[in-house]
C-alpha positions as CSV (number, residue, x, y, z in Angstrom):
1,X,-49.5,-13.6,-8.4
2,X,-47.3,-14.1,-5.3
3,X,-46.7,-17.4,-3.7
4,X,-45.3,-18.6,-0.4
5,X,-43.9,-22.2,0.0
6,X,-41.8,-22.3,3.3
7,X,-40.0,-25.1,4.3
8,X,-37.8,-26.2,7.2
9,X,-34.4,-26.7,6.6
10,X,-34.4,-30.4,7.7
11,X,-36.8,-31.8,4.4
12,X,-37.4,-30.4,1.6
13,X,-40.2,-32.0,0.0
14,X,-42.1,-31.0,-3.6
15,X,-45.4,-31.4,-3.8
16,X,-46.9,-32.4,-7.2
17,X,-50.0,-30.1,-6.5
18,X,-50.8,-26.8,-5.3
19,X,-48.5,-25.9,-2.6
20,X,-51.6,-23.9,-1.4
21,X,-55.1,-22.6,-2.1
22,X,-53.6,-19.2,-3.8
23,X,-51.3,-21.0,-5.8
24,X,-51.8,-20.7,-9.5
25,X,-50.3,-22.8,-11.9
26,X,-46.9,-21.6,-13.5
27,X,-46.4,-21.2,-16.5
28,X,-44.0,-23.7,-18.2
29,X,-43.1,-21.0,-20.9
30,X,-41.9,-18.3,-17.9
31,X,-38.8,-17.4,-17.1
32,X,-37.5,-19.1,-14.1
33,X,-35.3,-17.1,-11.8
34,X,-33.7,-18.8,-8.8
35,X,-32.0,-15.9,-6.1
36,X,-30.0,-17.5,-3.5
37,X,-29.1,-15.0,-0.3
38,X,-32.9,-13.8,-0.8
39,X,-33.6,-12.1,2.4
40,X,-30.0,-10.1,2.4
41,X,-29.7,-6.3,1.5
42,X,-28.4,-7.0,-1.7
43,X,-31.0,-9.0,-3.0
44,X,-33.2,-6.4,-1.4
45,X,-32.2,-3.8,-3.6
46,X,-32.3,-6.2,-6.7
47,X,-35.7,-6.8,-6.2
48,X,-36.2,-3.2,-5.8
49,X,-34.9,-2.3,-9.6
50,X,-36.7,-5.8,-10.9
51,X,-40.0,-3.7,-9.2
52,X,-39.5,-0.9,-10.6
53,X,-38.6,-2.0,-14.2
54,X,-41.9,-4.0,-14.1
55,X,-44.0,-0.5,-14.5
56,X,-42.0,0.9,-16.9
57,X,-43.6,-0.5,-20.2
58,X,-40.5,0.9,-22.7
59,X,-37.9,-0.9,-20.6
60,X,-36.3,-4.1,-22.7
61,X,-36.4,-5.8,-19.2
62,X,-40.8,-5.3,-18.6
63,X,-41.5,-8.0,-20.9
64,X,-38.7,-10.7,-19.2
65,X,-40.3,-9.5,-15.5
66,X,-43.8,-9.8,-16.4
67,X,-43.0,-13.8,-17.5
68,X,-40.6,-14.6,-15.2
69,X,-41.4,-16.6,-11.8
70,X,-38.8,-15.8,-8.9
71,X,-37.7,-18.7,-6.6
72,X,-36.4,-16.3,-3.1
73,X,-34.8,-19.0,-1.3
74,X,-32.8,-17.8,2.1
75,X,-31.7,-19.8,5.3
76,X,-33.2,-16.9,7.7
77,X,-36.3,-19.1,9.1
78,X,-37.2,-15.8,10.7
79,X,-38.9,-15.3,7.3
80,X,-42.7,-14.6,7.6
81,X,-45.6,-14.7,5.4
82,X,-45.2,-11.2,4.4
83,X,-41.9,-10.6,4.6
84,X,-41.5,-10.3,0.3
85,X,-45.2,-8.9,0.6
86,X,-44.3,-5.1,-0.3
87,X,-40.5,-6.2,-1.3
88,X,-41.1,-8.0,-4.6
89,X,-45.1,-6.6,-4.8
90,X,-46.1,-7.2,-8.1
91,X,-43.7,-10.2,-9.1
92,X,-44.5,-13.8,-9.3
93,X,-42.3,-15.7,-6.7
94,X,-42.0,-18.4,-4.4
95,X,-40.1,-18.6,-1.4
96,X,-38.5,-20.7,0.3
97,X,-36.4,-21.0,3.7
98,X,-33.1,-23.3,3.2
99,X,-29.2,-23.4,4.4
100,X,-28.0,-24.3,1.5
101,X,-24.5,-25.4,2.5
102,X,-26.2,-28.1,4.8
103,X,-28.7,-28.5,2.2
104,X,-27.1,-28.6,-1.0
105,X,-28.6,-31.7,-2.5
106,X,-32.4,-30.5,-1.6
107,X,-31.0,-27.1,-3.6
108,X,-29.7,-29.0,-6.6
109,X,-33.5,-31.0,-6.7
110,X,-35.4,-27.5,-6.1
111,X,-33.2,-26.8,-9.6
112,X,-34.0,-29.6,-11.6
113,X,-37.9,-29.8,-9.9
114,X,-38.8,-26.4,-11.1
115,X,-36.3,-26.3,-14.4
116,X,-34.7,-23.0,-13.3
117,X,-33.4,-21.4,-16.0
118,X,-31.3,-18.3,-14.0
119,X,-29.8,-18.6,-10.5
120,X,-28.4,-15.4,-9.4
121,X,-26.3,-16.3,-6.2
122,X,-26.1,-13.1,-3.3
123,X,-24.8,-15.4,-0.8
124,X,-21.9,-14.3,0.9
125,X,-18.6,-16.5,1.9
126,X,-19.6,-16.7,4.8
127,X,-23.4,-18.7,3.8
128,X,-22.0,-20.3,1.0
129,X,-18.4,-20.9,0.7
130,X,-16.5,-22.3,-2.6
131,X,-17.1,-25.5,-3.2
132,X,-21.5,-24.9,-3.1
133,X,-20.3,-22.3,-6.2
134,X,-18.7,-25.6,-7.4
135,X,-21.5,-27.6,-7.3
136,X,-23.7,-24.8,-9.0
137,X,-21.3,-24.3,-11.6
138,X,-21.5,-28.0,-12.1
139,X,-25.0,-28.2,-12.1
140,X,-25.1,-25.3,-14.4
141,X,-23.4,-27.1,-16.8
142,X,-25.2,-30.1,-17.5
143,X,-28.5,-28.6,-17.2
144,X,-27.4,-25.8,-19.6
145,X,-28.4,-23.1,-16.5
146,X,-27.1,-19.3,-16.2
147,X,-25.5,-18.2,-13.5
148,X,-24.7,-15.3,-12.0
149,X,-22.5,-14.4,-8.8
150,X,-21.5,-11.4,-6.8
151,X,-18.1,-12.9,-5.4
152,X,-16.3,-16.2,-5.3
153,X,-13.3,-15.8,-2.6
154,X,-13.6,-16.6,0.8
155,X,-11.0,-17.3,3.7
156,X,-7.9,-18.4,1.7
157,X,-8.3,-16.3,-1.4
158,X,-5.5,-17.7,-3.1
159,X,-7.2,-21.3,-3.1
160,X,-10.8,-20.5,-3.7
161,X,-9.9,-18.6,-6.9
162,X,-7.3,-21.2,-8.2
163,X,-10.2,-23.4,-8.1
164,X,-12.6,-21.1,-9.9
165,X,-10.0,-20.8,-12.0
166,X,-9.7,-24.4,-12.6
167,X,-13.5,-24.8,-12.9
168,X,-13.3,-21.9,-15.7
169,X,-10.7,-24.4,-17.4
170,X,-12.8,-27.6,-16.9
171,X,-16.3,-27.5,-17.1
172,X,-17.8,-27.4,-20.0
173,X,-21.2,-27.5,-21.0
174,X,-24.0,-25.6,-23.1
175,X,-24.2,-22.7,-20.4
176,X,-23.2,-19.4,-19.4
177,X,-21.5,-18.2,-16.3
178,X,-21.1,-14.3,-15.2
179,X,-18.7,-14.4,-11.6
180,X,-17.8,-12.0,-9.5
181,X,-20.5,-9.2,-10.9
182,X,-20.7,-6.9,-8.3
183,X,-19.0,-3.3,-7.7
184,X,-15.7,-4.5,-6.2
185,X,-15.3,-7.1,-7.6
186,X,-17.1,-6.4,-11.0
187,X,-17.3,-3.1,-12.1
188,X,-13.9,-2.4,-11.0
189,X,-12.3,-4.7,-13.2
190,X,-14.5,-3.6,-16.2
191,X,-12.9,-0.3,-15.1
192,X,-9.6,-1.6,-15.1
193,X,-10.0,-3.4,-18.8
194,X,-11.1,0.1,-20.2
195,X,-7.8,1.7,-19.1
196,X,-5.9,-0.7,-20.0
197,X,-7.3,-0.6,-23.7
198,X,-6.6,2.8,-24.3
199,X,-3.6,2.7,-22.5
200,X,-2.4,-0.6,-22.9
201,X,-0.5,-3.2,-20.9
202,X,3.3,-1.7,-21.6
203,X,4.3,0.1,-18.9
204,X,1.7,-0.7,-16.7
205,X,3.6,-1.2,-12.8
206,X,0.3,-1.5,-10.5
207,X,-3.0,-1.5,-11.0
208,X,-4.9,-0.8,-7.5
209,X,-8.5,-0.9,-6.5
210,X,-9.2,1.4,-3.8
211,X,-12.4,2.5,-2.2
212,X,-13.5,5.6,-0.2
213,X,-16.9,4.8,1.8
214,X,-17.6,7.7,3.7
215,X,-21.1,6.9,4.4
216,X,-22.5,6.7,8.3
217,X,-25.2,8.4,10.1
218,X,-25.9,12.1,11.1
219,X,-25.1,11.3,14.7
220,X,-23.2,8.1,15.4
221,X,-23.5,6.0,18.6
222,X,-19.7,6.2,20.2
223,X,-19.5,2.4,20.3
224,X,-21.6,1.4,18.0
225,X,-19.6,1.2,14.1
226,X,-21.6,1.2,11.0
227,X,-21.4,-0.1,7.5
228,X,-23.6,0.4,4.4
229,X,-23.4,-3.3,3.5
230,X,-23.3,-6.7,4.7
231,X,-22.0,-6.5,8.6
232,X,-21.1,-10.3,9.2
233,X,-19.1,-9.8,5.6
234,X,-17.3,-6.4,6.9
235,X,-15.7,-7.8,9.9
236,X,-14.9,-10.8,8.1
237,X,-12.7,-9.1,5.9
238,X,-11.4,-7.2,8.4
239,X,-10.5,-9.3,11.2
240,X,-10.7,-12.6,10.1
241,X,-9.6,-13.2,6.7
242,X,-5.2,-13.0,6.1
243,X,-4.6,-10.0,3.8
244,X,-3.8,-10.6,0.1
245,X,-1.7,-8.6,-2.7
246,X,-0.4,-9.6,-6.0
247,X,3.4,-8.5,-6.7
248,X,4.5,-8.6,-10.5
249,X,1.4,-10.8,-11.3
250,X,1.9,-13.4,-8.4
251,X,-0.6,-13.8,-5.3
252,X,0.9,-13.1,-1.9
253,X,-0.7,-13.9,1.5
254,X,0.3,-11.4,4.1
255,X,1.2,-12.7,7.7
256,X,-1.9,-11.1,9.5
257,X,-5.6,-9.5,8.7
258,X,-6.0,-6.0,6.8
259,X,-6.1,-4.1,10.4
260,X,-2.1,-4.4,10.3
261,X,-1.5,-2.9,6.3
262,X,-1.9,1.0,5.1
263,X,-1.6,2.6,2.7
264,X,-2.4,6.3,1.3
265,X,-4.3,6.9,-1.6
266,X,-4.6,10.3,-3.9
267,X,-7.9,10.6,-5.6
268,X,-8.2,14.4,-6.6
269,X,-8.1,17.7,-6.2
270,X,-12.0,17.6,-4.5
271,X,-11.2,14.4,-2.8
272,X,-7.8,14.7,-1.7
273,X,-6.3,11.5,0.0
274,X,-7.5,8.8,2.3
275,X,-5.2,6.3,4.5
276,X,-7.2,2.7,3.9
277,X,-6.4,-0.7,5.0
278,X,-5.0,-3.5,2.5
279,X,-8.1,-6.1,2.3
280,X,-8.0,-9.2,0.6
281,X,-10.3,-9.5,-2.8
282,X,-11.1,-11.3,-5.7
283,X,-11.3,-8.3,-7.8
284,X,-7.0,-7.0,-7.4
285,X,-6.6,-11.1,-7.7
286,X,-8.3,-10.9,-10.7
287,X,-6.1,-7.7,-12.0
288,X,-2.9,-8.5,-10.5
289,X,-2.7,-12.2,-11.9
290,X,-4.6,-11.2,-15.6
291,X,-2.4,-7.8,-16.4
292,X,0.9,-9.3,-14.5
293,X,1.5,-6.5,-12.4
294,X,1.0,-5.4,-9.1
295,X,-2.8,-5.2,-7.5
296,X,-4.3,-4.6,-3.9
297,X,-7.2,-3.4,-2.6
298,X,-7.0,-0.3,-0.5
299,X,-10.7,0.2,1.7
300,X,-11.4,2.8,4.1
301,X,-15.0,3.1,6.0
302,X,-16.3,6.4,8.0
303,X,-13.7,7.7,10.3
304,X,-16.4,7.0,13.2
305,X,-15.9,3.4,12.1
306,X,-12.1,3.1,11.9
307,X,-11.6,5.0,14.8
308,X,-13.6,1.8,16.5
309,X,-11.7,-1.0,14.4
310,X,-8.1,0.7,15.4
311,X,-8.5,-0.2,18.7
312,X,-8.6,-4.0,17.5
313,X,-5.4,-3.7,15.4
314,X,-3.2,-5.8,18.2
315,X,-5.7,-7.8,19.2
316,X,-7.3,-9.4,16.4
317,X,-5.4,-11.6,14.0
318,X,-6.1,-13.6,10.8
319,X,-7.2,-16.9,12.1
320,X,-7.9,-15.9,15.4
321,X,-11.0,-13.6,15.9
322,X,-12.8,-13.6,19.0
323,X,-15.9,-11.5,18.9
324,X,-16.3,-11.2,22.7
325,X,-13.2,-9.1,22.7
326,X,-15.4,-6.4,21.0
327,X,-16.8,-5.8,24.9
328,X,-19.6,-2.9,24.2
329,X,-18.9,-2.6,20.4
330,X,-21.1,-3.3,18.2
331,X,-21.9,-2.8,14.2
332,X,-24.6,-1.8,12.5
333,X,-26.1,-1.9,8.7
334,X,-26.9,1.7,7.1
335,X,-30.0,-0.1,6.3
336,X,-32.8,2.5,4.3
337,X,-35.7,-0.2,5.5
338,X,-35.1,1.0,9.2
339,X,-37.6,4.3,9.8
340,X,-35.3,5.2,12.3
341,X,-32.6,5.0,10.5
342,X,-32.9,5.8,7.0
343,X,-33.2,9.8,7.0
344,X,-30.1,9.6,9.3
345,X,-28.3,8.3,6.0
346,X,-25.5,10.7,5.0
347,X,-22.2,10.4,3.3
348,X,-21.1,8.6,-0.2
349,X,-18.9,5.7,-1.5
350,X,-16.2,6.5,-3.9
351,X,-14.6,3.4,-5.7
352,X,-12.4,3.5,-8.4
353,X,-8.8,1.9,-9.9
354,X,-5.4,3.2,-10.0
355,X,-3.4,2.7,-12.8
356,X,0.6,3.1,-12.5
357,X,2.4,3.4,-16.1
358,X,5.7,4.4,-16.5
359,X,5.6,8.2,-15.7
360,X,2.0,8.7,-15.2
361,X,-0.8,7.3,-13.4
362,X,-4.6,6.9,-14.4
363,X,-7.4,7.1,-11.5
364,X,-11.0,6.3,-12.7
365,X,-13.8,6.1,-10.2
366,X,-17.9,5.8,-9.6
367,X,-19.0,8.2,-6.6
368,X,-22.6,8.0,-5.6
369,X,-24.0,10.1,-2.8
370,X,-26.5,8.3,-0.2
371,X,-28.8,10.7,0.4
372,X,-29.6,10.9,-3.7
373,X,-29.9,7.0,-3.8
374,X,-32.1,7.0,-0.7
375,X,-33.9,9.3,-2.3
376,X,-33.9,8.4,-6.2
377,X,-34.4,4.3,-5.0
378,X,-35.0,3.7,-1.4
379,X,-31.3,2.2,-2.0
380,X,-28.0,2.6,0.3
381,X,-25.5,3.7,-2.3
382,X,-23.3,0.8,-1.4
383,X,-25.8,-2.1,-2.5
384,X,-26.8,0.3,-5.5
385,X,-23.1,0.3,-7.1
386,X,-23.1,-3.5,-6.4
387,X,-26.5,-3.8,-7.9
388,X,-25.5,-2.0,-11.1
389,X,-23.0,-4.7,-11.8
390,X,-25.9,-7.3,-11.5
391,X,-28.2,-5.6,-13.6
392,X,-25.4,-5.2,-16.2
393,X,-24.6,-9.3,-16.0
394,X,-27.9,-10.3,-16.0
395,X,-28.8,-8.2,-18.9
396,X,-26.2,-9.7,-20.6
397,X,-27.5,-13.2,-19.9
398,X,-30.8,-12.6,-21.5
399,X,-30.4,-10.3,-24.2
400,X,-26.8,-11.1,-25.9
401,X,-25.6,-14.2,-27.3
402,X,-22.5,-14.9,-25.8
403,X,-20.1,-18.1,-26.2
404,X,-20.9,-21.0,-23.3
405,X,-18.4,-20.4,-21.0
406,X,-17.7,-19.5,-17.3
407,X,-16.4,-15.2,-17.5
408,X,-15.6,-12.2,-15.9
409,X,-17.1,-9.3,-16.4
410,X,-14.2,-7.5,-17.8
411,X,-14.0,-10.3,-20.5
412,X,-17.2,-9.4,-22.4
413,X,-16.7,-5.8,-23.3
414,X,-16.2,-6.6,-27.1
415,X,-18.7,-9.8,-27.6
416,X,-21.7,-8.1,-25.5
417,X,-23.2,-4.8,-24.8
418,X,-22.4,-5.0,-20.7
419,X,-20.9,-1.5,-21.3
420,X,-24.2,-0.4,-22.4
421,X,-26.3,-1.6,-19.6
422,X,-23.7,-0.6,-16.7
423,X,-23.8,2.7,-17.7
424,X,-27.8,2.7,-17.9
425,X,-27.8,2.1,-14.2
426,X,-24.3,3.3,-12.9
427,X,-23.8,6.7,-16.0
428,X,-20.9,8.6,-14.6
429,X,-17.5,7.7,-14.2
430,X,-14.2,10.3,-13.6
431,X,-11.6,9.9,-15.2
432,X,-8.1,11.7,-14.1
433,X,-4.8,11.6,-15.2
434,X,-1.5,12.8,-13.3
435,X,2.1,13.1,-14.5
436,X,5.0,13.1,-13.1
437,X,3.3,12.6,-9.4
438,X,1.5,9.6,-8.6
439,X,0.9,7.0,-6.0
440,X,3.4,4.9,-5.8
441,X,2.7,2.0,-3.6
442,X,5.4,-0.5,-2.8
443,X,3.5,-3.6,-2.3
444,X,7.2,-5.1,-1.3
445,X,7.0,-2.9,2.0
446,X,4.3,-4.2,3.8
447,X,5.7,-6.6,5.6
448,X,7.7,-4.3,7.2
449,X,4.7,-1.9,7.7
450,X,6.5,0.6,5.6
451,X,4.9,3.5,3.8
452,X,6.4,4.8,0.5
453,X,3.2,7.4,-1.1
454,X,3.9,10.9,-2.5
455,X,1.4,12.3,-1.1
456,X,1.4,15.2,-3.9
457,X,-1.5,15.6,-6.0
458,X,0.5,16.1,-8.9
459,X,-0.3,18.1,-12.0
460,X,-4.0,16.7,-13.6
461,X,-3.9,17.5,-16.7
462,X,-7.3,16.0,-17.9
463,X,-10.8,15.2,-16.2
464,X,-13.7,14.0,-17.8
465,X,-17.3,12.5,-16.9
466,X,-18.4,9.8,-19.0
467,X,-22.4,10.6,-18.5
468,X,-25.0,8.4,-20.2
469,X,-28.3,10.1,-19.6
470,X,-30.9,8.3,-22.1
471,X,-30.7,4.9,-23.2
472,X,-33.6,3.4,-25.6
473,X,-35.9,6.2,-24.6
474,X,-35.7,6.1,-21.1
475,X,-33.8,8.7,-19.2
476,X,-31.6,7.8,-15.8
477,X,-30.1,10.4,-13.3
């Protein structure tokens, strides 16, 4: 049974009947799932796996799909009748077109209106900044709601998470929250919690997040840059937003944008190193701050791509973007919905944790190749690893019985089986250890644009894959 009930973003009205003719009833026994940031990729490829999970009868998730109503609720008012047509074909949803930042008391009435029992926020910082994930969190709470986000910081990252921090401390409530669920941040601080638990928290100097996105197309437009998820987001990060580190478990804010901080990274023997710029994210906040040590994020695109954003490194800074400097440039989504596009797909995104112990470091890392996700799931490999994370939380939401609270993921790896359903989705992770020679970054040089990396591989003395290939009778990869 699909449903369209499209509204403009001025009034938002709910009607006591049928909204139209080929409305049905719904059910007040289904599960009620609200997805805000509907029309982006990410959702896109949620609604992809919820599809695909709703044929396959042995999955623990059929039975929650087949009773569950989705709310797809988006600000794009470019939306059409069958825009979710072939996207969420055989789910029950409703639609609906609404900013809600401008909106936000018509989004808290669509809430209690419907009795939503899920929201699962995709919005970006851009489309919905902190305190809309304060009022949701607040809402949650007194209507006993679960709630699931993909990222909290935005702008000043310092401020938006001590105030998630200080909602996690403060509301309370019969509810349960999952923040922060996506790849980076998300699975990478799961990663980071499962290190640290077999290695422990002595010793431990820096923990980095760092990721390797290789992924463009065959052959690349010379201006045009391109970037396997959300465009408006990228650039954000890149030029706008002032970079952010931790040192010894306290937050820094660096003077300028990411453009003006390197650093090179080791991976391994097959992947050698990569030179990647310092980015502000919730996830080394999270890691720097909870393990009281030093944490960054280290990200570099396709080379086609930072060759493009060097030429901005002295014009941009934090604060002070101005998009008409970009003259001819422009930047494009790898997006797998584009005919054109999508066979043109090539490359993979490699993201992964380094640990620094006294005398040895630990490197553990996800690598997915795009032409195998294109292929496997009509799915860019970038919004797949985000995905996973999703899957995992909102597994976790309906099948475990976890304590009312607001968490991390990388808090519910002994009271929940997230382990179990990340690796159902996202199976193989690389571990490698090096003694002796490791990457040693000295967060304390940045500011004067210093570089101290050995750039040695070092001696690995052990690699392993952690592969999980059937789960409850179903097999994956």
């Amino acid at each position: 049974m699909n449903t369209l009930f499209l509204t403009n973003e001025n009034s938002l009205t709910f009607p006591t009947g049928n909204v139209d003719s080929k409305k049905e009833q719904i059910s007040d026994k289904c599960n009620k799932v609200l997805i805000l940031g509907a029309a982006g990729g990410l959702s896109d490829a949620f609604l992809k796996m919820l599809v695909m999970y709703s044929k396959m009868k042995t999955h623990r998730m059929y039975n929650f799909i087949k009773d569950a109503h989705f709310y797809l609720v988006d600000f794009n008012m470019r939306i059409g009748k069958d825009y979710y047509a072939e996207k969420a074909k055989g789910l029950s949803y409703t639609a609906l077109s609404l900013d809600v930042v401008s909106h936000r008391d018509s989004l808290l009435q669509l809430i209690n209106y419907e009795e939503i029992e899920y929201v699962i926020d995709f919005c970006g910082g851009t489309s919905r900044p902190m305190d809309v994930i304060k009022s949701l969190l607040e809402c949650s709470s007194k209507k006993g709601l679960k709630y699931i986000n993909t990222a909290s910081a935005f702008d000043d990252y310092n401020e938006d998470m001590m105030q998630l921090n200080s909602l996690r401390e403060n509301v309370s409530g019969k509810f349960t929250a999952i923040v922060n669920t996506g790849m980076n941040a998300g699975v990478v601080n799961w990663m980071a919690e499962r290190i640290v638990k077999k290695h422990g928290k002595e010793g431990l100097k820096a923990c980095h997040v760092f990721e390797r996105d290789t992924s463009c197309i065959k052959n690349p437009e010379p201006n045009t840059g391109y970037i396997g998820w959300s465009v408006v987001e990228f650039v954000e990060e890149a030029a706008k937003c002032q970079s952010t580190i931790v040192i010894d478990g306290k937050p820094i804010t660096l003077r300028t944008n990411s453009l003006s901080y390197n650093f090179d990274v080791t991976i391994d023997v097959k992947h050698g190193s990569f030179n990647g710029n310092v980015v502000p994210h919730d996830d080394a906040y999270r890691i720097g701050t909870k393990y009281k040590c030093d944490s960054c994020f280290i990200y570099r695109v396709n080379d086609h791509t930072e060759k493009l954003l060097s030429k901005y490194k002295d014009v941009w800074t934090a604060g002070n973007y101005d998009e008409s400097l970009l003259g001819d440039t422009k930047f494009k989504l790898l997006d797998v919905n584009d005919p054109a596009m999508k066979d043109q797909i090539t490359g993979y995104d490699l993201v992964g944790i380094s640990a620094q112990y006294q005398g040895f470091e630990v490197i553990m890392y996800n690598k997915l190749i795009q032409e195998e996700m294109i292929k496997k799931y009509n799915i860019n490999a970038t919004y797949y690893q985000v995905v996973s994370g999703v899957l995992a939380s909102f597994n976790t939401l309906i099948f475990d019985k976890v304590p009312g609270k607001i968490y991390f993921i990388d808090e519910l790896l002994e009271t929940s089986n997230v382990t179990k359903y990340l690796m159902e989705v996202l199976p193989e992770f690389k571990t490698v250890i090096r003694y002796k020679k490791h990457n040693d970054l000295d967060l304390k040089s940045l500011d004067g644009g210093k570089l101290k990396v050995d750039s040695d591989d070092g001696t690995i003395i052990k690699e392993s894959s952690y592969k999980m290939l059937n789960i409850d009778g179903i097999t994956f990869f």
